[in-house]
Structures are given as structure tokens and as C-alpha cells.
N, C-alpha and C positions, 0 to 999 in steps of 0.2 A: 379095068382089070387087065393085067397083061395076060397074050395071049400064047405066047413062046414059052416053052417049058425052063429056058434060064432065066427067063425074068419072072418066075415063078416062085423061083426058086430064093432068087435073089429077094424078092418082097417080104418071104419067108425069114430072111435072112436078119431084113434091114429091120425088122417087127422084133426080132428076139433082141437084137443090139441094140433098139434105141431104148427097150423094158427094162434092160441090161444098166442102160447108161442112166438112165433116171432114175433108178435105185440109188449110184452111187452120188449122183446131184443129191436127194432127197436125204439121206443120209447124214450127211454133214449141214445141210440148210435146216432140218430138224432139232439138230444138237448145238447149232447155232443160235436158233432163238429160244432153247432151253437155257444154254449159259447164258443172253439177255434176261430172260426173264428171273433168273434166280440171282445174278451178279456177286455176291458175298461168297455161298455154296458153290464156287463154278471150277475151282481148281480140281476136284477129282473128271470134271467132265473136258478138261483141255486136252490130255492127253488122246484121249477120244474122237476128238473132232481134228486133232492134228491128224493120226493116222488115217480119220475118213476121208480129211483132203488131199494127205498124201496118195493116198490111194485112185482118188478120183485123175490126179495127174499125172499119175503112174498109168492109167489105162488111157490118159489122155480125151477123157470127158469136159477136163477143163485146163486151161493153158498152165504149164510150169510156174509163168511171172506171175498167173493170178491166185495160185495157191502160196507161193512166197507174200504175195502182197495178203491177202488175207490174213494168214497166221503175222506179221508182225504188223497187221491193221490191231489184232487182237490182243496181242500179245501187251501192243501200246495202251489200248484201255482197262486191260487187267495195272497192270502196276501202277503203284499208287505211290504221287509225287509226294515227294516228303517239302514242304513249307521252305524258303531260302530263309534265314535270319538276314538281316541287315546289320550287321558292325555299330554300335552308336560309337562315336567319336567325342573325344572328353577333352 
């Protein structure tokens, strides 16, 4: 236990922000494997978990690059490839 009244303070501090910061983790990791697990029904909950990533890298709970790479990590397994035809030649 600190014994100095700023690091008292400061313990106080780092206790609210890291309560703080795991909410905004827990948030988007929740609504992430809600959209895994429901997959068909997940387009109303994208918008959702965009904002709660944007968000999480807006207060800088999680890096810039790792919120762009997640949303079009996501973004890639929502769209569904359409089949190439192959040309038959006559």
C-alpha cells in the first residue's frame, strides 16, 4: 500500500481508469461474439460494435491499427462471395 498521499491518490486514480477501460474492452468483445454466434441476424448489431470500437480507440483503450484491422477483419467475413462462373468455350 502506498504510503505518500500522491500515490494515494494516484492508486485511486489508476483503479477508476482501468474499471473505466474494461468496460469499453468488454463492450465490443461482447457484441462480437453475439454477432459470431448469431451470423445471418448480425447486420443490425454491426453498427453497434463499430461505434463500440470506435470508441474504445477514441479513448485509446486499444490501438487505432487494431480497431481498423478488426472492423475490416469483420466486415470481410460478413460479405458473402458470390460463385465465379467459368466461361465454357465452344
Amino acid at each position: 500500500m502506498p504510503i505518500i498521499k500522491s500515490a494515494k491518490k494516484k492508486l485511486k486514480q489508476d483503479k477508476k481508469r482501468t474499471a473505466r477501460n474494461t468496460g469499453y474492452e468488454r463492450a465490443f468483445k461482447k457484441t462480437l461474439t453475439k454477432i459470431g454466434q448469431k451470423k445471418g441476424s448480425a447486420v443490425n448489431l454491426i453498427s453497434t460494435l463499430y461505434s463500440q470500437i470506435d470508441k474504445a480507440a477514441k479513448k485509446k483503450v486499444i490501438h487505432k491499427n487494431k480497431a481498423k484491422r478488426l472492423k475490416a477483419r469483420l466486415a470481410k467475413r460478413l460479405t458473402v462471395k458470390k460463385p465465379v462462373r467459368s466461361k465454357s468455350k465452344k
